[in-house]
C-alpha positions as CSV (number, residue, x, y, z in Angstrom):
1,X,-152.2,88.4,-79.4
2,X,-152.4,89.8,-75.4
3,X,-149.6,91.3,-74.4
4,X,-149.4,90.9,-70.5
5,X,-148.2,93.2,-67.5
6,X,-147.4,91.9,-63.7
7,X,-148.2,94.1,-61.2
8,X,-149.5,94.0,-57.7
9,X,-152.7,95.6,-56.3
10,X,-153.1,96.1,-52.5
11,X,-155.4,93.6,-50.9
12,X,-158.1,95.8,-50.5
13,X,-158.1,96.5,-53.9
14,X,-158.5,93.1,-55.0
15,X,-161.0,92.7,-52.0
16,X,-162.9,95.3,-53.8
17,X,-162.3,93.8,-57.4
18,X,-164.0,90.8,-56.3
19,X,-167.2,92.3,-54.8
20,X,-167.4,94.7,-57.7
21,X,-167.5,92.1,-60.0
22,X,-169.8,89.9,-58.4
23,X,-172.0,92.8,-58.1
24,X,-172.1,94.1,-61.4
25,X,-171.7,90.5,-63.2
26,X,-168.9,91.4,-64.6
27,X,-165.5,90.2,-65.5
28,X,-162.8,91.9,-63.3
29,X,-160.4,92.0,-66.5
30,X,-163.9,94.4,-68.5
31,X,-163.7,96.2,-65.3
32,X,-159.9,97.2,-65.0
33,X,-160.2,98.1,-68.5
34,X,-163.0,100.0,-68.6
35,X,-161.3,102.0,-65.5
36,X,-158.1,102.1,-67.4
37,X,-159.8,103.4,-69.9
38,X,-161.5,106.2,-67.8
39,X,-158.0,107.2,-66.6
40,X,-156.3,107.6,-69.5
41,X,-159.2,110.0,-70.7
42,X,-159.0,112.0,-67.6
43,X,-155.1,112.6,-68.5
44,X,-155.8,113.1,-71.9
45,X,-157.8,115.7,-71.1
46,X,-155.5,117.2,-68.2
47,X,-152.5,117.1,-70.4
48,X,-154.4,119.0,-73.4
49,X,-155.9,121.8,-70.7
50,X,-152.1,122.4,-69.6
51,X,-151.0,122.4,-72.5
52,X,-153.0,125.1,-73.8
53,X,-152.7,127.0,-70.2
54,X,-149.2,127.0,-71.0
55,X,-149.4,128.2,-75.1
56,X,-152.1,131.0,-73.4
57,X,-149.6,131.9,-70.8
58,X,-147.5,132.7,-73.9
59,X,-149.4,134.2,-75.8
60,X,-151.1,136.8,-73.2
61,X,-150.0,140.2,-74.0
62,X,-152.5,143.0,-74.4
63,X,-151.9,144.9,-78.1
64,X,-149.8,147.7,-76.2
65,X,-147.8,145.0,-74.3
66,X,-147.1,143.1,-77.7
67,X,-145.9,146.0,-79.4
68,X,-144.5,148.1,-76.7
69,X,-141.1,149.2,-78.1
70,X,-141.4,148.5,-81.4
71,X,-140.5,151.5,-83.6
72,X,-143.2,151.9,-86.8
């Protein structure tokens, strides 16, 4: 079962869909997947890398710094 979306692409883009695909013998529906794909990857992989930035950021306190204070 294919769910299915409506959106609209610029005509360039669809301009560029076409040639692509006639180029590469492929399917424009392979290729918009296959760059779907890609992107979700790429913000996969940006989300993670912030999201350890941001547990590093709190977690970045030199031994002094962490216990500074503290009485033993």
């Amino acid at each position: 079962m294919e769910n299915s979306i409506n959106f609209t692409l610029k005509p360039g883009t669809v301009e560029s869909l076409q040639a692509y695909s006639e180029l590469l013998h492929k399917d424009i529906s392979m290729m918009m997947e296959e760059a779907l794909e890609a992107y979700f990857a790429e913000v996969q992989k940006r989300l993670l890398e912030k999201n350890m930035a941001d547990e590093n950021a709190m977690t970045n306190l030199d031994y002094d710094e962490f216990w500074d204070g503290v009485e033993f």
